[in-house]
Backbone as CSV, one residue per row, in Angstrom:
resi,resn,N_x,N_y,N_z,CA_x,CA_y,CA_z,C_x,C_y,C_z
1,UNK,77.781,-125.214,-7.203,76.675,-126.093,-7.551,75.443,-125.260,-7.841
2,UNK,75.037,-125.473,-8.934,73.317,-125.133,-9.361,72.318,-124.812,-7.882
3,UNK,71.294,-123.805,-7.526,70.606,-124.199,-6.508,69.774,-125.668,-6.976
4,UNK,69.105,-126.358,-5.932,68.164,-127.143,-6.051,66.766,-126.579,-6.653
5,UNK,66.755,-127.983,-7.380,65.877,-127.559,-9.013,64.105,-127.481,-7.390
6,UNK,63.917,-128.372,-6.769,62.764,-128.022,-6.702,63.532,-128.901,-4.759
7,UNK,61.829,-128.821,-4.268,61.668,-129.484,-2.703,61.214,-130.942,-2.945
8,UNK,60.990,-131.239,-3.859,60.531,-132.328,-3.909,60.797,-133.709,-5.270
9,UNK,61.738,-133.061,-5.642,62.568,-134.094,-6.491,63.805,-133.457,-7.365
10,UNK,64.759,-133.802,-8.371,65.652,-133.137,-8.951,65.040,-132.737,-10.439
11,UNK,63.966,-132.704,-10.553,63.213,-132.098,-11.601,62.673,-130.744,-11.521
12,UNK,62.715,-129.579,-12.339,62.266,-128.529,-12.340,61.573,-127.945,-14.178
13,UNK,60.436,-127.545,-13.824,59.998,-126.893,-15.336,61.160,-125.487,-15.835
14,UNK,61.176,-125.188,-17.164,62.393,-124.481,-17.569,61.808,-123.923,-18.858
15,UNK,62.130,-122.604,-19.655,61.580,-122.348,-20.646,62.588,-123.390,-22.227
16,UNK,61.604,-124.128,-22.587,61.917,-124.853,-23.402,61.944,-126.218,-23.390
17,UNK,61.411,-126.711,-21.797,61.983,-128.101,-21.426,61.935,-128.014,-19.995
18,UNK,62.922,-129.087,-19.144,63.044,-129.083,-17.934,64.580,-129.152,-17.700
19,UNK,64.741,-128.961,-16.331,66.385,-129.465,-15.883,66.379,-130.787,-14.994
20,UNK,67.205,-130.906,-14.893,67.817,-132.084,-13.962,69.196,-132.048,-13.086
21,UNK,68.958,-131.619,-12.207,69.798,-131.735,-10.983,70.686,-133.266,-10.763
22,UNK,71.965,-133.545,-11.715,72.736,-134.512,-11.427,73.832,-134.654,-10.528
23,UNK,73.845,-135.231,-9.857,75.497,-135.987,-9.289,76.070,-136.869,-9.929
24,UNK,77.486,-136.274,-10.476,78.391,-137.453,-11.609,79.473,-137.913,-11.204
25,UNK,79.420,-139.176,-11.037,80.752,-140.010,-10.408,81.325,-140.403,-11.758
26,UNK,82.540,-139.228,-12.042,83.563,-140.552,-13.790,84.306,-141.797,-13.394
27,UNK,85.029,-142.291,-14.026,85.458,-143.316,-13.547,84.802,-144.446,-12.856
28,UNK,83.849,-144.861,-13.347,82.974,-145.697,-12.773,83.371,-147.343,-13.244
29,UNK,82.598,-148.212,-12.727,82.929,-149.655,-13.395,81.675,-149.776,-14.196
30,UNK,80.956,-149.094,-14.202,79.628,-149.227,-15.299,79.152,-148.101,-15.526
31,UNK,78.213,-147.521,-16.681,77.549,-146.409,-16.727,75.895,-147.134,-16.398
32,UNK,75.370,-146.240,-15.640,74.407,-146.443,-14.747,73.584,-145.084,-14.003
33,UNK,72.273,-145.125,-14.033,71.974,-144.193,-12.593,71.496,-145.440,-11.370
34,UNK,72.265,-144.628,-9.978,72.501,-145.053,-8.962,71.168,-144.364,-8.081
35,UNK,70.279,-143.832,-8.514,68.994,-143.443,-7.516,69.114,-141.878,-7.535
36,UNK,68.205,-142.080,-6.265,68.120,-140.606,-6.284,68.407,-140.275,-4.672
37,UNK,69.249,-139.024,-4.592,69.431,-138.826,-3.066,69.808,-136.927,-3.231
38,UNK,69.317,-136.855,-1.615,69.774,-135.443,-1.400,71.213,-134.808,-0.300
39,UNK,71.341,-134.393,-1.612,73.226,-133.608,-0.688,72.522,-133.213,0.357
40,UNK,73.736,-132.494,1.147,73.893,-131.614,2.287,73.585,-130.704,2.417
41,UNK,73.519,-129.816,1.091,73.097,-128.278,1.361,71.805,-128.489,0.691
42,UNK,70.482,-130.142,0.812,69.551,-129.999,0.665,68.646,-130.044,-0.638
43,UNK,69.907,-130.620,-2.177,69.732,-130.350,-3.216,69.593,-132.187,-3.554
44,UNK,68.268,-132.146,-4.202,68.281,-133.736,-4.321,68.869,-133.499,-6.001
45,UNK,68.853,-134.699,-6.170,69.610,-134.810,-7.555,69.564,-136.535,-7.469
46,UNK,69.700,-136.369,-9.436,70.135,-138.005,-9.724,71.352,-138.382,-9.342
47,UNK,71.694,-139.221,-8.882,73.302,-139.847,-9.051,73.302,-140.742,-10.168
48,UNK,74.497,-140.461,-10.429,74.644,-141.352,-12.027,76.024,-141.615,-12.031
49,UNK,76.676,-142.617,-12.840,78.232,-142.852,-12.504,77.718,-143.297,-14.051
50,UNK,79.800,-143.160,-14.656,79.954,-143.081,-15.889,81.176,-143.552,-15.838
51,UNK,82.031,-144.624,-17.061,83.153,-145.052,-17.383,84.162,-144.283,-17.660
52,UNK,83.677,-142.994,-18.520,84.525,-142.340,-18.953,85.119,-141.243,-17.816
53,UNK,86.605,-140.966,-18.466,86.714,-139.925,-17.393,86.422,-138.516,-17.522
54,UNK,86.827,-137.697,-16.136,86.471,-136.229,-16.748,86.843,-135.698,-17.485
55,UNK,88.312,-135.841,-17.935,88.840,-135.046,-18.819,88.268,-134.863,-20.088
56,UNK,88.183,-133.716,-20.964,88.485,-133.337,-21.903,86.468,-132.857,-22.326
57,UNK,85.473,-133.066,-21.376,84.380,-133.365,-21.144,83.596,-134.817,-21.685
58,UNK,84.678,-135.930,-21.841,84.141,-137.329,-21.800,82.983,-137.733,-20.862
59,UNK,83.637,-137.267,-19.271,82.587,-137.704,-18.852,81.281,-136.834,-18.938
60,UNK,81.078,-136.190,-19.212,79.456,-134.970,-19.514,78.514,-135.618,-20.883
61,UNK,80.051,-135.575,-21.853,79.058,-136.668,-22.690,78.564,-137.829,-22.848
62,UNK,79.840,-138.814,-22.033,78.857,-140.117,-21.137,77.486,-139.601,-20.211
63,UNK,77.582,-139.205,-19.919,75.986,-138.420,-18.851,74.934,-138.256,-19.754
64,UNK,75.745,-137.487,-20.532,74.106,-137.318,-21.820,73.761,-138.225,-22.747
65,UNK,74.715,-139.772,-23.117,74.200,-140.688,-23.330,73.848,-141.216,-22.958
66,UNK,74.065,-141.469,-21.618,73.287,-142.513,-20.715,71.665,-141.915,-19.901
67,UNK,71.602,-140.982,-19.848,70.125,-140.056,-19.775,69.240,-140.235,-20.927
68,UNK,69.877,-140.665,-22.119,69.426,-140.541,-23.317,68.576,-141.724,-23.490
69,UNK,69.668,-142.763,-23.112,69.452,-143.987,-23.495,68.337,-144.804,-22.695
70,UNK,68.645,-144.493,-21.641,67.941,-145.046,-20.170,66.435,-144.400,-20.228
71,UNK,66.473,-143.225,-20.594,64.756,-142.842,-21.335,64.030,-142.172,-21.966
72,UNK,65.031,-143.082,-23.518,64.826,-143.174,-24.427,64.655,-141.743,-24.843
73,UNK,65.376,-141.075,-24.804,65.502,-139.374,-25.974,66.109,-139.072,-26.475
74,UNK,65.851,-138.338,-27.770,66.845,-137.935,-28.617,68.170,-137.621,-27.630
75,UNK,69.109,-137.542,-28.182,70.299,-136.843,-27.418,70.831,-135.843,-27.558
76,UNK,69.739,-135.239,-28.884,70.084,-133.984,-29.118,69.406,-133.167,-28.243
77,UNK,68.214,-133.477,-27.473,67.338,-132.693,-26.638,68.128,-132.830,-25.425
78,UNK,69.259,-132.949,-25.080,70.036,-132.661,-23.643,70.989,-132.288,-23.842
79,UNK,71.541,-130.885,-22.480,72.564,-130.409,-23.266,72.999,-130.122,-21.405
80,UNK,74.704,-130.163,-21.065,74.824,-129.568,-19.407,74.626,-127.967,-19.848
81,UNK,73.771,-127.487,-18.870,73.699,-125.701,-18.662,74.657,-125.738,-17.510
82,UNK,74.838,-126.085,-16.475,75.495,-125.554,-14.984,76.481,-127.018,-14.633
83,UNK,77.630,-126.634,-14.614,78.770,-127.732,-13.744,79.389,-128.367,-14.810
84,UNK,80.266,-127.833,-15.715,80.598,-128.665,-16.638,81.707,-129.140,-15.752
85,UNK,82.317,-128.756,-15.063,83.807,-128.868,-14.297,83.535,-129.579,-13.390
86,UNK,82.210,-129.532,-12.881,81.930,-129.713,-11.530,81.306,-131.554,-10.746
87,UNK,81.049,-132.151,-9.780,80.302,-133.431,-10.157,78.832,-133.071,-10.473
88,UNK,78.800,-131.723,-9.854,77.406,-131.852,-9.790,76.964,-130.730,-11.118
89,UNK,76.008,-131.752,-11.609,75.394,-131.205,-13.106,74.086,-130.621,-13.106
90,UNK,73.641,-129.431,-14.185,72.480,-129.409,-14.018,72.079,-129.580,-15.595
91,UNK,71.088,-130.503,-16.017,71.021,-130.978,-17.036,69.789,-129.994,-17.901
92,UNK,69.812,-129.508,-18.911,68.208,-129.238,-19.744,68.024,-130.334,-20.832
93,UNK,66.712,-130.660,-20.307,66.028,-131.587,-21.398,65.091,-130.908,-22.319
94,UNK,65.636,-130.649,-23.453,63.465,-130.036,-24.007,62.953,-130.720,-24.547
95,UNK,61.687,-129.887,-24.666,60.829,-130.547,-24.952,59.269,-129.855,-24.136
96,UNK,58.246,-130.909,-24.270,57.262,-129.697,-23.729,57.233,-130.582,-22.192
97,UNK,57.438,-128.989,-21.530,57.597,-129.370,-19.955,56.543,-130.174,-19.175
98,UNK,54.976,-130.040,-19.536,54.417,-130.616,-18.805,55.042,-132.395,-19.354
99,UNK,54.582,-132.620,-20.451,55.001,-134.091,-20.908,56.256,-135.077,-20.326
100,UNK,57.210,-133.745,-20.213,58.678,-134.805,-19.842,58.772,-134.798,-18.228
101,UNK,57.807,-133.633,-17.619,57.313,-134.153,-16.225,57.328,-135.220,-15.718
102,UNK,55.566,-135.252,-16.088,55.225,-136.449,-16.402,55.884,-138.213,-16.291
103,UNK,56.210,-138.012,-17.678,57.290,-138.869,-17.949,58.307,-139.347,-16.923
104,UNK,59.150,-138.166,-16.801,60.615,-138.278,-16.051,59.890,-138.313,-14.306
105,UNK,58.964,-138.190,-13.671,58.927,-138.446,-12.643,58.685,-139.899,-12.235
106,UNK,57.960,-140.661,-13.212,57.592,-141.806,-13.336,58.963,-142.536,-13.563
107,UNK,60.068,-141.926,-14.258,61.318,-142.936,-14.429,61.894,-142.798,-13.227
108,UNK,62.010,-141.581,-12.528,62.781,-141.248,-11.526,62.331,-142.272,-10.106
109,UNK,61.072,-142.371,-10.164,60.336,-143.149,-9.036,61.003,-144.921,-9.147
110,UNK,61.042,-145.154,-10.110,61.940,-146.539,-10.511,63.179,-146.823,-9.572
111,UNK,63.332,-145.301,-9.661,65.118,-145.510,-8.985,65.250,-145.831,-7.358
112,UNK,65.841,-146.157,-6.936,66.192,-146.432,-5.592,66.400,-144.903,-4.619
113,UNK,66.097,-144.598,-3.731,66.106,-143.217,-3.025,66.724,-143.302,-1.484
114,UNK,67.535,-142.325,-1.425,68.129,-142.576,0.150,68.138,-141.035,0.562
């Protein structure tokens, strides 16, 4: 797993953009993010669940449509850097970092947190 992007949410600044610290459940009954929570070894991250499965990287590219869609970005500006295999993803968004800050902390706060 990626270290944890920051102490205080699954957002981190990045040259070109930011990352995002995901947890990906495939096989889901809906594509959705499920909040925000922190693993065990202390790494918060989005949880997100997706229809598609893992194989073949279906589910990674369900992840990056549904990140896309949910707020509203190109989908060409997200790409997985860390965990393609793995549940846990680390996402780059670009774009200019202070802006999608900004932005993405305000969507993230929406979400439910445990």
């Amino acid at each position: 797993m990626p270290p944890p992007c920051s102490d205080t949410g699954p957002l981190s600044p990045a040259p070109g953009g930011v990352r995002l610290l995901v947890r990906l459940s495939p096989r889901a009954r809906a594509d959705r993010l499920d909040g925000v929570a922190r693993l065990a070894d202390g790494a918060v991250v989005v949880k997100a669940a997706v229809t598609a499965p893992p194989a073949e990287g279906r589910a990674n590219e369900a992840l990056l449509r549904l990140l896309a869609s949910e707020w509203h970005l190109p989908r060409r500006d997200l790409a997985i850097v860390g965990g393609h295999k793995n549940r846990n993803k680390l996402v780059h968004i670009s774009g200019d970092a202070a802006a999608l800050l900004v932005r993405l902390t305000g969507a993230l706060a929406a979400l439910p947190h445990s």
